[in-house]
C-alpha positions in Angstrom: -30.9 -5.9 -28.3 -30.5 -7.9 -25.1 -27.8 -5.9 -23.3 -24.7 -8.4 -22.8 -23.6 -10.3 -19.3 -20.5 -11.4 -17.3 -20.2 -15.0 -18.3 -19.3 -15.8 -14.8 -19.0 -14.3 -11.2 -15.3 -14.7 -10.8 -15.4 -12.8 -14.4 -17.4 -9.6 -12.3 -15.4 -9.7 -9.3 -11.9 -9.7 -11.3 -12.3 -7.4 -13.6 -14.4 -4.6 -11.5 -11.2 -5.0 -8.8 -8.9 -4.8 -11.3 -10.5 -1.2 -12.7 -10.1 -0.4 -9.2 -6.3 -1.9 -8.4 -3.8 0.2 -10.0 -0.9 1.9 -9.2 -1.8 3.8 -6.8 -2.2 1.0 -4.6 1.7 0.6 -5.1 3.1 3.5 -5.5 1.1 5.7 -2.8 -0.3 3.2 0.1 2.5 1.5 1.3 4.7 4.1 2.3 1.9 6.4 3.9 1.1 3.5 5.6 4.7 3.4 7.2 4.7 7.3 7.5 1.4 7.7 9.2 1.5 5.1 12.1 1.4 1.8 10.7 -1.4 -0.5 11.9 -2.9 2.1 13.6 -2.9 3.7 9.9 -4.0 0.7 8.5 -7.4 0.2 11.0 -8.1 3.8 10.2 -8.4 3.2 6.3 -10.2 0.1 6.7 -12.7 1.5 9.0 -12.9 4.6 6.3 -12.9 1.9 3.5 -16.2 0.9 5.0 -17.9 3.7 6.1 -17.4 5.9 2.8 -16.1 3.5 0.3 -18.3 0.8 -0.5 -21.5 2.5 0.5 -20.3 4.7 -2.9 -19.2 1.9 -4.5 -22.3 0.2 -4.3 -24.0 3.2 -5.5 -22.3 3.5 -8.5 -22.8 -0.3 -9.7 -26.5 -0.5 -8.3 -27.1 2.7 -11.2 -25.1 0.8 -13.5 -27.0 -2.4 -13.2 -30.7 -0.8 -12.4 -30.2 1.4 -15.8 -28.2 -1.2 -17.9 -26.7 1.6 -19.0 -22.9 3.3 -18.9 -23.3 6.7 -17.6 -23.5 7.9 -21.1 -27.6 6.6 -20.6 -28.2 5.8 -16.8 -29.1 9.0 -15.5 -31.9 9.1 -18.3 -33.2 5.9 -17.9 -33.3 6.1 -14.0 -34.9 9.3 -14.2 -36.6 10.7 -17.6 -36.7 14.0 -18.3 -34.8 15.0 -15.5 -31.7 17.2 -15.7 -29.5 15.3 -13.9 -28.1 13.6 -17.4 -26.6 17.0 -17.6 -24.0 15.7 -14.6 -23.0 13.4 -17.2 -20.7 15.5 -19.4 -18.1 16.6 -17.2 -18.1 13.4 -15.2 -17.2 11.6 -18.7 -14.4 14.1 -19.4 -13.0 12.2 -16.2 -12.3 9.3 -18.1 -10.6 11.0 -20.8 -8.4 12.8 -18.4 -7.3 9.8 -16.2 -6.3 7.6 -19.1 -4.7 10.6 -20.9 -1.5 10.6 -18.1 -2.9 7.1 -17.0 -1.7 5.2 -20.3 1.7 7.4 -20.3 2.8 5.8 -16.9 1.7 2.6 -18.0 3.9 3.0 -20.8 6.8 3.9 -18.3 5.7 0.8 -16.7 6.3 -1.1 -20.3 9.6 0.2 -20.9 10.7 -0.7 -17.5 9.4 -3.9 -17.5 11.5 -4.2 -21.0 14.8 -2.7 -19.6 14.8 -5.0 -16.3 13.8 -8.4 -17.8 17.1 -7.8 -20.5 19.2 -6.8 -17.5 19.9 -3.2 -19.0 20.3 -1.6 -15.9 23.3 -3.6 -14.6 24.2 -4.2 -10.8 24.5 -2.1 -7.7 23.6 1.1 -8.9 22.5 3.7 -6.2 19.8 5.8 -6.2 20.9 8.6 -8.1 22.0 6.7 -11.0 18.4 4.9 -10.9 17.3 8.3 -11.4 19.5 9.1 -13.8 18.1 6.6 -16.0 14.6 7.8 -15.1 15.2 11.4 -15.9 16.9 10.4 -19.2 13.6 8.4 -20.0 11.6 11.5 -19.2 13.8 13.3 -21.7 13.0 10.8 -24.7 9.6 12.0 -26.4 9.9 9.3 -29.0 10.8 6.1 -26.4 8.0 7.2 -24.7 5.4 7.5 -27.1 6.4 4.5 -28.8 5.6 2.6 -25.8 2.1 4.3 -24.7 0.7 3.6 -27.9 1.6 0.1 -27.9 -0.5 -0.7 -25.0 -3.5 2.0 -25.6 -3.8 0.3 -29.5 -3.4 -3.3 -27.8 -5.7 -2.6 -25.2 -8.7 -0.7 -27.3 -8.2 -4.2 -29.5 -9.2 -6.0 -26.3 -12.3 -4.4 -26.2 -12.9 -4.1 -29.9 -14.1 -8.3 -29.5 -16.6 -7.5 -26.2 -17.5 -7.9 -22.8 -17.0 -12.0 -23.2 -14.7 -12.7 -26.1 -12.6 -9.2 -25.3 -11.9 -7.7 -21.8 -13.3 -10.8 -20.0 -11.5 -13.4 -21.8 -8.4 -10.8 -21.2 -8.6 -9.2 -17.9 -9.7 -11.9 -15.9 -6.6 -14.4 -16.3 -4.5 -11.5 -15.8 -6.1 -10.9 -12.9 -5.3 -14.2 -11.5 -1.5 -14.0 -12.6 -1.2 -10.4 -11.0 -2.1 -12.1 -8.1 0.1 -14.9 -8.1 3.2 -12.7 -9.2 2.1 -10.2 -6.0 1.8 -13.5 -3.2 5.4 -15.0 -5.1 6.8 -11.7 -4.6 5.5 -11.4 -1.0 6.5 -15.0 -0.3 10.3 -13.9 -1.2 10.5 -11.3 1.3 10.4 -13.4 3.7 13.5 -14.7 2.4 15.3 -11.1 2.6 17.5 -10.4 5.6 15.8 -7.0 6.0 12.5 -9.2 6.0 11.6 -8.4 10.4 13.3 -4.4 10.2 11.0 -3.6 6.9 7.9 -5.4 8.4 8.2 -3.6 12.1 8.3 -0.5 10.1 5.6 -0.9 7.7 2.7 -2.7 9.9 3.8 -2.4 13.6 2.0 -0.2 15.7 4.0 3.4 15.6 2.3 6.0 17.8 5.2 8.3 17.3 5.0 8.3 13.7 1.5 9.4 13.7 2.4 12.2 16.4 4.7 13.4 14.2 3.0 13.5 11.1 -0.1 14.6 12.8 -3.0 12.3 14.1 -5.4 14.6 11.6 -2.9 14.6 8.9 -3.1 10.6 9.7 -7.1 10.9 9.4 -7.0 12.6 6.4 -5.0 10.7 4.1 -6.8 7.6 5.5 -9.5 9.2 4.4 -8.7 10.3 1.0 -7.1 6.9 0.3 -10.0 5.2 1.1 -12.2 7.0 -1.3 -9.8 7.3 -4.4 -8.4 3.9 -3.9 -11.8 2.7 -5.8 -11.8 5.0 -8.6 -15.2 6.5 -8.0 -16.8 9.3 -9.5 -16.4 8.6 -13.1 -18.3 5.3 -13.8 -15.9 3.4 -14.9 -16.9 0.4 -12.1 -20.6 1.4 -13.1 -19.8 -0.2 -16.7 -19.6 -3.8 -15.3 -22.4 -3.1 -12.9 -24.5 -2.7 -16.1 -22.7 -6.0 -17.1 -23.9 -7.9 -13.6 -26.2 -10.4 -13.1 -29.0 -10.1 -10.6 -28.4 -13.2 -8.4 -26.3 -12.1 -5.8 -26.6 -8.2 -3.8 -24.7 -5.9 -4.9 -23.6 -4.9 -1.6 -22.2 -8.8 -1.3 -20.3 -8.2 -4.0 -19.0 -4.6 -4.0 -17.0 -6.1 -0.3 -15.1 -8.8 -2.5 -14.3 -6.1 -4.9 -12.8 -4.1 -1.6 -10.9 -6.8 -0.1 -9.4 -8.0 -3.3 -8.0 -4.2 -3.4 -6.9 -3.6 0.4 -5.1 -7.3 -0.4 -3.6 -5.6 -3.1 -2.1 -2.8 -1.4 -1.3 -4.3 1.8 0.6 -7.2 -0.4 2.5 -4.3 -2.0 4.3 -3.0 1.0 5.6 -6.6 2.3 7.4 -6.5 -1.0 8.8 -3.5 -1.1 9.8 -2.3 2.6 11.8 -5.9 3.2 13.6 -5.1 0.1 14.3 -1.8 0.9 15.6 -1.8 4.3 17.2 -5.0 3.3 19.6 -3.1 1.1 19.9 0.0 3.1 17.3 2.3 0.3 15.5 5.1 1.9 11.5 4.1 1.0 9.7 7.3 -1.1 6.4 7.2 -2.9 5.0 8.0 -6.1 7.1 7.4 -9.4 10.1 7.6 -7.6 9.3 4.4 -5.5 8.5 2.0 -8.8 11.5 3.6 -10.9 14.2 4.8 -8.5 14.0 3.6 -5.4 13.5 0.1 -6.5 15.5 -0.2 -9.4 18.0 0.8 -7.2 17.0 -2.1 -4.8 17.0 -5.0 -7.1 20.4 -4.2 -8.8 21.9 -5.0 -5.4 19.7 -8.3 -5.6 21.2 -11.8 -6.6 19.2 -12.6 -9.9 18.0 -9.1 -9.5 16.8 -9.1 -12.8 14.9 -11.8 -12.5 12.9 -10.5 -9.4 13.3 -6.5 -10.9 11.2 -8.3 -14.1 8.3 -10.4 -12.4 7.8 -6.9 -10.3 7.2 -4.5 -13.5 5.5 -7.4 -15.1 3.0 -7.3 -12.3 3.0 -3.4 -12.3 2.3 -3.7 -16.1 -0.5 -5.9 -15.7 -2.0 -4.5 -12.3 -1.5 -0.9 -15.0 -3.2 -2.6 -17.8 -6.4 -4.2 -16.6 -7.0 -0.6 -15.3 -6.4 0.4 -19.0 -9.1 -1.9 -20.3 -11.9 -1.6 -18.1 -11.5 2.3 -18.1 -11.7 2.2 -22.0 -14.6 0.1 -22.2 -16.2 2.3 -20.3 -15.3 5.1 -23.0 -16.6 2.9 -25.6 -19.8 2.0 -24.0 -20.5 5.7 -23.4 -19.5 6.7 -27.4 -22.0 3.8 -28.3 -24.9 4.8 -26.3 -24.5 8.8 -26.7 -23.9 8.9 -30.5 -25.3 5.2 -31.7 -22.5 4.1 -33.1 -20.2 0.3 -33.8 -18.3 -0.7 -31.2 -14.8 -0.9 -33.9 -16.0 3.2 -34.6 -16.2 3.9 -30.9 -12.8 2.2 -30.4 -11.0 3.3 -33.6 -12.3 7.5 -32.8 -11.4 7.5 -28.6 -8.2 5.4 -29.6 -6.9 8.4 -31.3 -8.6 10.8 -29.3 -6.5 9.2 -26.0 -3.1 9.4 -27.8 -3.6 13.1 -28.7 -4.9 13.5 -25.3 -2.1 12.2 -23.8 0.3 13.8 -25.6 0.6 17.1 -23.6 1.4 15.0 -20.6 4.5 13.2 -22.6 5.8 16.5 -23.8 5.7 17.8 -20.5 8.8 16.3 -19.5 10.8 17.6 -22.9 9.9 19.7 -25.2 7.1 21.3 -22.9 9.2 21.1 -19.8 9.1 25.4 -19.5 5.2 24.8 -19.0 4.1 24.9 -15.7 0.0 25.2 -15.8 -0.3 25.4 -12.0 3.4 27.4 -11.1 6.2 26.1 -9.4 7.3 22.6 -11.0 4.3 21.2 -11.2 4.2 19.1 -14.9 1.3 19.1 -17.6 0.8 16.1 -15.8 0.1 17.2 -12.4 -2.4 19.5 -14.1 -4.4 17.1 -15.5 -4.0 14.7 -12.2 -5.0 17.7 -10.1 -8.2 18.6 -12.1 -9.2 14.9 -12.0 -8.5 13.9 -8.6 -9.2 16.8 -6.5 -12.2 18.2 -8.8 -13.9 15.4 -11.0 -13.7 12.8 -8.4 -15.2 14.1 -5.6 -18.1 15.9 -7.4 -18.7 12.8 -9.3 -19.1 10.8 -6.2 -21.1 13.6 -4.7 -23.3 13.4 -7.8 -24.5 9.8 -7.2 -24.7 10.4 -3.6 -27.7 13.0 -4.4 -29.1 11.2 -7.2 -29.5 8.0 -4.7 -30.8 10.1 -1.7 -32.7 12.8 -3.1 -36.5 12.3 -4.2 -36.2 14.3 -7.1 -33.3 11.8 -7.8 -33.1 8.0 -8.6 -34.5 7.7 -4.8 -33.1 5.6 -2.1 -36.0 3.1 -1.6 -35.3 2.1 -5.8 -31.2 2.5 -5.1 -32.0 0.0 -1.9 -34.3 -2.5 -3.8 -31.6 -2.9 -6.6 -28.7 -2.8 -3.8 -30.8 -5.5 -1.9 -31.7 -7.9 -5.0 -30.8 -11.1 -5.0 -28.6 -13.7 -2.6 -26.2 -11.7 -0.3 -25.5 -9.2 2.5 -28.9 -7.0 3.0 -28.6 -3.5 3.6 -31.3 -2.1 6.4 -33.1 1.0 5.2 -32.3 2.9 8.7 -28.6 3.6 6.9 -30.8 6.5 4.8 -30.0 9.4 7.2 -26.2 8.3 7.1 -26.2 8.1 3.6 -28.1 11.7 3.3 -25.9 13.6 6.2 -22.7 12.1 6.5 -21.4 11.0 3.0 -22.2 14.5 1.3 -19.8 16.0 4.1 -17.3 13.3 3.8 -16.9 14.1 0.2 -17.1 17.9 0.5 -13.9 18.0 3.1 -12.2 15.8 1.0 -12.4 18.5 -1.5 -11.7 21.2 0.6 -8.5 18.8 1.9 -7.3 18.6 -1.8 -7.1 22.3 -2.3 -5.3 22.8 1.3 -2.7 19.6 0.5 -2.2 21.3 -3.3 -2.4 25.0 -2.6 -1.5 25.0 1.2 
């Protein structure tokens, strides 16, 4: 059976971006971009963005496209009788254990979305009170749940109709409206009279920052945001490489894929620092950016709730297309590992995603004594921790060795299928930065995780 294709390019280019755009973009970028120096931070990153990045990147959709295959098949194909299919297994659990505390914030992101639009947070709250509400959200196992298996059962029934007449026909229109809602949003900061105070903060040159912080500290979270902005090491943007036509290079196409992401994240801090030093709100990261800090921000807005909705409506969708492509990447793997329907695949992993996630939800509640790491650290964390600063980088690792080594894949076959057809050529001379430098890139990034978690 003639394995199915990306109707058209735009279709490619949308939905791989918007498995990598998510919230971490949001959520994590923008205000480490104002902490560590901005556009000194901001060069940094992009020149990491290209050095490690997208030579990964195009690694993991030149295996996906070469093979055909998901990773539940590609290392097989490329390389019969080898073991590296054995890599395979605990580089899938990756997928499981993202959209197991993946789909829970998402569903946060629902109930938000919900809450704002129908004005239920009222006007001029502060900060703690935002939290309040947050905390009391946390403290709901049933609200919660509720909402996370809304959008993991919609978004399986996505990609229960396909590649064309499922996620494509989905994702790539919502796509498009994410970014429209992201440029409207920008557009109205320059409306805010905080607009020039939020902007000098967030992208002016700040040398003192960066001295503060520490230049390597600076370096190293350029670094590490570079490389998990992307989501690699878990073939979920190898999927739709196995989906990809061959008329244009992969490396052509893998830089679209990293601009429409830096747009992304760059976008996201024009809306939220005007906003915040517009109305006096100390910027934070993480969750208590999306559903403290700015709650608290647009209650103090006129027609607040009108701006407060288009904002979680563009976190919902920018949460969602990540939802989709990551799933139909579980699918495609449950198909090709144990030959099954598409409607099985989705119908088993559906319920194996909301028992998965489960833990995480509890965490906050009922399982709020459990701390699987110490200190305060939630279920959640846990299963963050063991993804992000474990499964990621050795997953990356893993196709860096299977593209360089000769009892790999090879780099002259990863080069031929990088290099096939119209687009940006890469030069074979790259081979000895691709064989000393990235392996070493990827093994500090490890050894940073464990320092940043564990001190």
């Amino acid at each position: 059976m003639a394995r199915e294709e990306f109707k058209s390019r735009m279709g490619f280019l949308l939905i791989s971006a918007g498995c990598a755009i998510g919230l971490g973009n949001v959520w994590r970028f923008p205000y480490i971009t104002g902490q560590y120096g901005g556009a000194i931070f901001v060069l940094i990153y992009i020149a990491f963005l290209l050095l490690f990045g997208l030579p990964i990147l195009t690694m993991e959709i030149a295996v996906g496209r070469a093979s055909r295959r998901s990773l539940g098949r590609s290392f097989e194909v490329l390389k019969p009788g080898s073991k590296w299919a054995y890599n395979k297994y605990w580089m899938i659990s990756g997928n499981y254990i993202l959209m197991a505390f993946y789909s829970l914030v998402t569903g946060w992101m629902f109930y938000y979305a919900i809450m704002m639009i129908t004005g239920q947070f009222g006007q001029n709250i502060d900060q703690a009170t935002a939290g309040g509400y947050f905390n009391d959200l946390l403290s709901k196992p049933l609200e919660q749940f509720i909402c996370t298996v809304v959008l993991i059962i919609g978004s399986f029934a996505v990609c229960a109709f396909g590649l064309r007449r499922g996620v494509e026909r989905i994702n790539k229109p919502m796509m498009l409206l994410l970014f429209c809602l992201l440029i409207f949003l920008a557009l109205r900061s320059f409306t805010l009279p905080g607009f020039k105070e939020g902007m000098s903060y967030y992208l002016m040159p700040n040398f003192e920052n960066m001295q503060r912080e520490g230049v390597l500290n600076a370096i190293s979270a350029a670094m590490g945001q570079a490389f998990f902005t992307l989501s690699l090491g878990v073939g979920s943007i190898q999927i739709f490489g196995s989906y990809m036509k061959k008329d244009r290079t992969i490396g052509s196409e893998a830089v679209f894929i990293t601009i429409l992401d830096t747009c992304v994240a760059l976008l996201a801090g024009v809306v939220i620092f005007p906003a915040c030093f517009s109305y006096a709100v100390e910027p934070g990261q993480g969750p208590g950016l999306i559903f403290v800090t700015l709650v608290s921000v647009f209650s103090h807005m006129e027609y607040g709730a009108v701006w407060g909705g288009i904002f979680f409506i563009f976190m919902l969708f920018a949460a969602i297309t990540t939802l989709i492509a990551v799933f139909e990447n579980i699918i495609a793997i449950s198909m090709e590992i144990f030959n099954i329907s598409r409607i099985r695949a989705v119908v088993i992993n559906c319920v194996v995603i909301i028992l998965l996630g489960l833990p995480c939800m509890l965490g906050y509640n009922l399982l709020s004594d459990v701390h699987p790491m110490g200190g305060e650290r939630t279920i959640l964390d846990t299963y963050d921790f063991v993804l992000s600063n474990n499964i990621l980088p050795f997953g990356a690792m893993c196709y860096i060795l299977f593209v360089v080594l000769k009892r790999g894949w090879g780099f002259d076959n990863y080069l031929k299928e990088v290099n096939t057809g119209i687009g940006v050529k890469m030069p074979r001379a790259i081979v000895w930065y691709y064989r000393l430098v990235l392996p070493i890139v990827i093994f500090l990034l490890f050894i940073q995780g464990y320092i940043g978690i564990f001190g």
